[in-house]
N, C-alpha and C positions, 0 to 999 in steps of 0.2 A: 446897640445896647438894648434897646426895647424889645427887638426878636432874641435878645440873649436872655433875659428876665422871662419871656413869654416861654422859653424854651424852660429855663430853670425852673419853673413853677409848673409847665406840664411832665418835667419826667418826674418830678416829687410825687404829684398826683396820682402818676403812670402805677410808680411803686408803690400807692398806697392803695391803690384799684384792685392790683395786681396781686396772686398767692398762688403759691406753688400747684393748685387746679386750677385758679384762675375766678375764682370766689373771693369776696371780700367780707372779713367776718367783722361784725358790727364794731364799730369804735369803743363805746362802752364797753365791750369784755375785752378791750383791749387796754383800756384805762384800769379796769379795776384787775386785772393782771401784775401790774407795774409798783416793786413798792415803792410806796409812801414818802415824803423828802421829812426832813426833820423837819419843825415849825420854824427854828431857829435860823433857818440857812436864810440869809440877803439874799441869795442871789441862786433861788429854787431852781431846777432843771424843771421843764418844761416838756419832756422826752413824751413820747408817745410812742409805742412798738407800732412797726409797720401792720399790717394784719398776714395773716398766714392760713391753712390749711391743718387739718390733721392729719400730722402724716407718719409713714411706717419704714422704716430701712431696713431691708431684710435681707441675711446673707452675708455681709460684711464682717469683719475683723474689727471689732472694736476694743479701744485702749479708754478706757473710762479716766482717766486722767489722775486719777486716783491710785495707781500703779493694777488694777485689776486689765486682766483681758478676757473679751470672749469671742470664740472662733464662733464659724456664721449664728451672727448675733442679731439680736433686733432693735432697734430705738427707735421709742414712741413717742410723738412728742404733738398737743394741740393749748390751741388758745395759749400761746407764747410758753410753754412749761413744759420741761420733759415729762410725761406721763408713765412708760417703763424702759425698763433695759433690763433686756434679758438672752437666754439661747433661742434656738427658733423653736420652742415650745411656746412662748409669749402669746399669747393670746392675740390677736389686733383687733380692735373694737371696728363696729361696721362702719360705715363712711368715712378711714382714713383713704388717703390718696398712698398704696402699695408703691413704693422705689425699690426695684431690683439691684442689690449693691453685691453681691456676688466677684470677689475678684478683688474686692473695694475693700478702703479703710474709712471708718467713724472715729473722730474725737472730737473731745469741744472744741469750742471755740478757741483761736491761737489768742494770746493776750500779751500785751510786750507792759512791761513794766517801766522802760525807761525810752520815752520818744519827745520827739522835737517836732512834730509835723504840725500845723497851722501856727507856730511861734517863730519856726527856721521852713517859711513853706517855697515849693520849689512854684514860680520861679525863685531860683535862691540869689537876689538883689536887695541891695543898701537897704531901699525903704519896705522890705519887707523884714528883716533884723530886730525881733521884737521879745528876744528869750530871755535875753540881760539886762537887766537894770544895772548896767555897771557905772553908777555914780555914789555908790558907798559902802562898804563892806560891808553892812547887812541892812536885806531890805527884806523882813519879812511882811511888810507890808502890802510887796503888791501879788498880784493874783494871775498865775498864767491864763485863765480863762479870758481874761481881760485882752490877752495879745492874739490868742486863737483866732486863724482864720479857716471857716470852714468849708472855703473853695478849695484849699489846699489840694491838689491832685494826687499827694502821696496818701490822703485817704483811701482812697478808691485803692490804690495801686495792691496797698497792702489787704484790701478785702479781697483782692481778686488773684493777685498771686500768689499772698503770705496766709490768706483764712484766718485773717486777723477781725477779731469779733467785738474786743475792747481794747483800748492803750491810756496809759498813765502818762499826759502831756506836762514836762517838768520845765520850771525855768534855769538856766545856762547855770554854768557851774561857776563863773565871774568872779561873784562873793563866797563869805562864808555860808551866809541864810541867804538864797537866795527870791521866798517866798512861796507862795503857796502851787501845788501842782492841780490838777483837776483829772478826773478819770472819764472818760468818753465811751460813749456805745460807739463802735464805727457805721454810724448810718450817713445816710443825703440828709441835710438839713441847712436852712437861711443862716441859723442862728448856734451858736454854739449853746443855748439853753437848752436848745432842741437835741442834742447829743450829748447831755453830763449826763451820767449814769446815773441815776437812781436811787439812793439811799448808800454810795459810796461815798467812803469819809474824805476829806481832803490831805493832802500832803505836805509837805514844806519840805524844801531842798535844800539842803546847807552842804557844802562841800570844804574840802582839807584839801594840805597839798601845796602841789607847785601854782594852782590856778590862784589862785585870791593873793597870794603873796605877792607874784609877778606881777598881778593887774595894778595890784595899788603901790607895792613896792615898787614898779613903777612911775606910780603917780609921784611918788618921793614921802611919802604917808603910809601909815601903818594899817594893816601889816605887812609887812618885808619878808619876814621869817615865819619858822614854822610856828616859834616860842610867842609872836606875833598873832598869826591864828588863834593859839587856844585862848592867848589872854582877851582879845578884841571877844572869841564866841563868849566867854566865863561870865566878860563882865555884862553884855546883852544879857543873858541869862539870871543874872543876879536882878537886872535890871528891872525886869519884868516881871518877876516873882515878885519883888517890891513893889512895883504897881499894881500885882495880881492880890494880893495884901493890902491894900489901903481903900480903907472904905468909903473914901471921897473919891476918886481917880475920875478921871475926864479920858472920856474915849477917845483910846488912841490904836488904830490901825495895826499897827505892827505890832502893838506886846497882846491885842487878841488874838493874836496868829498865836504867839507865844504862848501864850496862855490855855490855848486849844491845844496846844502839844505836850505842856503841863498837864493836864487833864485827860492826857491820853484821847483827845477825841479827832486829833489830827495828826498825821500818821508821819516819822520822819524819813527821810529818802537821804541818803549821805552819800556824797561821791567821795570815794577815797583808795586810794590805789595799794597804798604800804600797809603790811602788816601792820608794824609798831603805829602808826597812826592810830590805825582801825581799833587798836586796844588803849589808846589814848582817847579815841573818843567813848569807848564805852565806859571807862571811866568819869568822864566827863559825865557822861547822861545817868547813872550811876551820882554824884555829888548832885547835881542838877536839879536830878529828879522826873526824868523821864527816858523815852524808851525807843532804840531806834528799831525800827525794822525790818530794812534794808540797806547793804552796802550797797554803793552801784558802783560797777567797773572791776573792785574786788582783786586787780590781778595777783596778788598777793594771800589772798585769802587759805588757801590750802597752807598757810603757815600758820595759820591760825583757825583753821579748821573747829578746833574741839570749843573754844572758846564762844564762837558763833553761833554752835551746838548749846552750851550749856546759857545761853542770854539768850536763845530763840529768837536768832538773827538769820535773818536770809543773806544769800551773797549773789547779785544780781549780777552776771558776769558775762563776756564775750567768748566765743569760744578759744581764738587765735592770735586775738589785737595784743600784741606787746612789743616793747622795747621802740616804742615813737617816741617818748621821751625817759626822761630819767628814772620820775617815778612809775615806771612799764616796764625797767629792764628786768626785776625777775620774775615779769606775767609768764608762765609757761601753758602749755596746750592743753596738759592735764588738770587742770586747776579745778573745774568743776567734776570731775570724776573722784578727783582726791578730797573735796569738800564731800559731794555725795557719802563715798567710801566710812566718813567719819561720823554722818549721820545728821549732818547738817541739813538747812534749805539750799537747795541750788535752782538760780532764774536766770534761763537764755534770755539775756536784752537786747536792746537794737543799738540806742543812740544813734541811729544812722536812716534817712529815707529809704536807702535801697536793703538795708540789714535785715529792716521789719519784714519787706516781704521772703523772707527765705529764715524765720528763727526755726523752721523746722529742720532745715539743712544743717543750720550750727548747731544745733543740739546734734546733731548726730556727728558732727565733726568732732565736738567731744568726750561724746562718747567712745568713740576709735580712739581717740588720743589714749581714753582708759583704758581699752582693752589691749594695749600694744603694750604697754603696765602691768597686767594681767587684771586688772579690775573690771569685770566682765555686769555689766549694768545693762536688763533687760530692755527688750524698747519700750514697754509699758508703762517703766519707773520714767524714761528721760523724758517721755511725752509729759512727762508732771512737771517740767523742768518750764516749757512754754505755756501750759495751761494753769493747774492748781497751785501748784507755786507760787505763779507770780499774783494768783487771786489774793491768798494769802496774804502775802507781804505790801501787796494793796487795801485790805479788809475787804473784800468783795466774794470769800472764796463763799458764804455762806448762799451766794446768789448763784452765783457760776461759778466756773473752773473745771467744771468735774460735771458726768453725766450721770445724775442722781433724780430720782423721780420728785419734784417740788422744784427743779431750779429753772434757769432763764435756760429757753431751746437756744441756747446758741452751738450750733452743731457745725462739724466742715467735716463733706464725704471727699475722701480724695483719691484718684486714678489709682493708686497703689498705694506700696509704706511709705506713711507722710517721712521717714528717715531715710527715704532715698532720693537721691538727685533726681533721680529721672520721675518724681511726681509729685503732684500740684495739684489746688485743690478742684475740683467737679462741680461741688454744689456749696455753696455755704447761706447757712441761717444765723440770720440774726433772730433771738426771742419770738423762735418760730418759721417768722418771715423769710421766705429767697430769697435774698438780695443777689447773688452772682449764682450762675448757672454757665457754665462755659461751653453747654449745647444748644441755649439760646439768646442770641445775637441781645433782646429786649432786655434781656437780664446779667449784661456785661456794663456795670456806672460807669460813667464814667465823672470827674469832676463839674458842677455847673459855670467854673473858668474856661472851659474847654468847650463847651457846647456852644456853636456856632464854626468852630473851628475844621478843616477840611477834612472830611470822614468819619468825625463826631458829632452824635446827636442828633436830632432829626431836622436841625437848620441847613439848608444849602448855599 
């Protein structure tokens, strides 16, 4: 255990030593890089960007995530911030570190919107089962950060397979509210303060459906039914507007959550599969008094495509998962092409450890599904599907998602078109910094669970 600790603390170090020439640029311009946490947050991120180089990509096919492309293109990017993007006219300011990407593709950073990793972390055992508070139909009281573990090995996995750069850690779909979500840089870090992102809002999970009904109608306790669900969310809701009104109120956990979501300052994430649901609960927030953001899972959504549209609703969806249970049977393959198509948001999500590393696959798996449709959607637009999209529907997009001169370097070069099977990412930056390099051995993470372990890390 003490060579495992000695080992965790020296590859943190390593990576923080360490920058794409091999220079470490002063801490201080790497704090005051970073914005600012709100005064208000309990429970402030602690984050620090690794340090980095100024560096130059020249040559490559870049998809700005934004739905822009440009053929051999350049991105510049120092002190944790893209600096430009442009053709190979761009200028490169003297002392970048020049990368030949020739043959290569540039986009941001991959971002999954809807993941389970340090709450459901692999190994996947009893006492590590930490997503669901399922002892009451709604707990918005607690906090997935609180269950985050960030040895979790599907971190790493998805930096380095999937060029995953940020993810939206939500808790289980259980309840109706199942509480707060937290959004994470994917870096190494002891502590999960050391990976919240930065001046991103928080979430709250509430989900519809077969799940909450079974869990508890199970229990033999409400709710059972669907008519169950909405009355259980209506009257938490009423409940907490009444406290959120009463100028004496004694702090209570769960209705500031609420309360934060009334105010629009905490972002809602809705798992819900059916159509009619989907327009039941916009109704509901609608009466309410607030706003969702995101469907997740969505299989249904392309029947209500325009609706989505006109609420300025994302539909955070799978490319192929359907018909596992009842309310899946009429997920079809085209479902995010025919939302696209209508002008809607559409976000490749994961919900799955092994998903996040490849949402660039399923974006393009749905893509095909559209074009067999004849709905013929550039690769440019579906890269926005994994990137700015899901910034969006997180509140993050004004930081990242997109390759814009002021936002976080979070860049990923990859072997060919991220839309094709046969390639995966090369290099990825986190806010500047190399974190994976898969041409050198130093700069392949792996988890601090696994160091020690035979053929990981520098322990024998």
């Amino acid at each position: 255990m003490q060579l495992r600790a000695i080992a965790t603390l020296a590859g943190a170090a390593a990576l923080a030593a360490c920058s794409a020439g091999g220079d470490a640029r002063p801490q201080s311009v790497a704090e005051a890089s970073a914005p600012t946490e709100p005064e208000q947050a309990p429970y402030p991120s602690t984050y620090k960007p690794y340090p980095g180089t100024p560096t130059a990509l020249v040559g490559a096919t870049v998809y700005d995530g934004a739905g822009g492309r440009i053929d051999n293109g350049t991105v510049l990017f120092a002190d944790g911030k893209l600096v430009g993007v442009g053709g190979p006219d761009l200028a490169i300011p003297a002392g970048y570190t020049t990368i030949d990407a020739h043959g290569k593709f540039v986009t941001p950073g991959v971002i999954d919107i809807h993941s389970h990793l340090g709450v459901y972390p692999t190994p996947s055992v009893d006492a590590q089962s930490d997503g669901n508070e399922a002892t009451d139909p709604t707990t918005p009281e607690v906090w997935a950060e609180h269950s985050v573990w960030p040895q979790d090995p599907g971190f790493t996995r998805a930096l380095a397979n999937g060029g995953v750069t940020s993810l939206e850690i939500l808790p289980g779909s259980a309840n109706l509210i199942g509480g707060r979500s937290v959004t994470l840089k994917n870096v190494p870090s002891r502590t999960v303060q050391g990976m919240k992102f930065p001046g991103a809002p928080y979430g709250m999970k509430m989900a519809c459906g077969e799940n909450p009904k079974r869990v508890y109608g199970g229990k033999g306790r409400m709710p059972s039914t669907r008519m169950g669900n909405f009355a259980v969310d209506r009257q938490t809701w009423l409940d907490a507007k009444a406290w959120k009104a009463d100028p004496k109120r004694k702090r209570n956990l769960a209705n500031e959550t609420l309360a934060g979501v009334l105010d629009g300052e905490i972002l809602v994430q809705n798992h819900c599969y059916r159509a009619d649901e989907m327009a039941q609960v916009l109704d509901m927030a609608d009466e309410m008094g607030y706003k969702v953001s995101a469907f997740h899972h969505a299989v249904e959504a392309y029947k209500i495509a325009d609706l989505l549209r006109e609420h300025d609703v994302c539909a955070a969806v799978w490319a192929d998962w359907y018909g596992f249970k009842m309310e899946a049977y009429d997920g079809i393959p085209e479902n995010a092409a025919l939302i696209h198509n209508a002008g809607a948001c559409v976000v490749i999500h994961s919900d799955d450890e092994n998903g996040i590393q490849r949402l660039n696959q399923e974006a393009a798996k749905a893509q095909a599904a559209g074009k067999r449709i004849g709905i013929d959607i550039p690769d440019e637009q579906v890269v926005g599907w994994f990137t700015l999209n899901a910034a969006k529907a997180m509140g993050i997009d004004k930081l990242t998602g997109s390759l814009a001169a002021g936002k976080m370097a979070d860049v990923v070069l990859w072997n060919g078109n991220p839309l094709s099977v046969y390639s995966r990412p090369e290099k990825v930056w986190v806010d500047g910094a190399l974190l994976f390099d898969a041409d050198n051995a130093k700069r392949r993470p792996v988890s601090d669970f696994e160091l020690g372990q035979p053929g990981e890390g520098d322990v024998k």
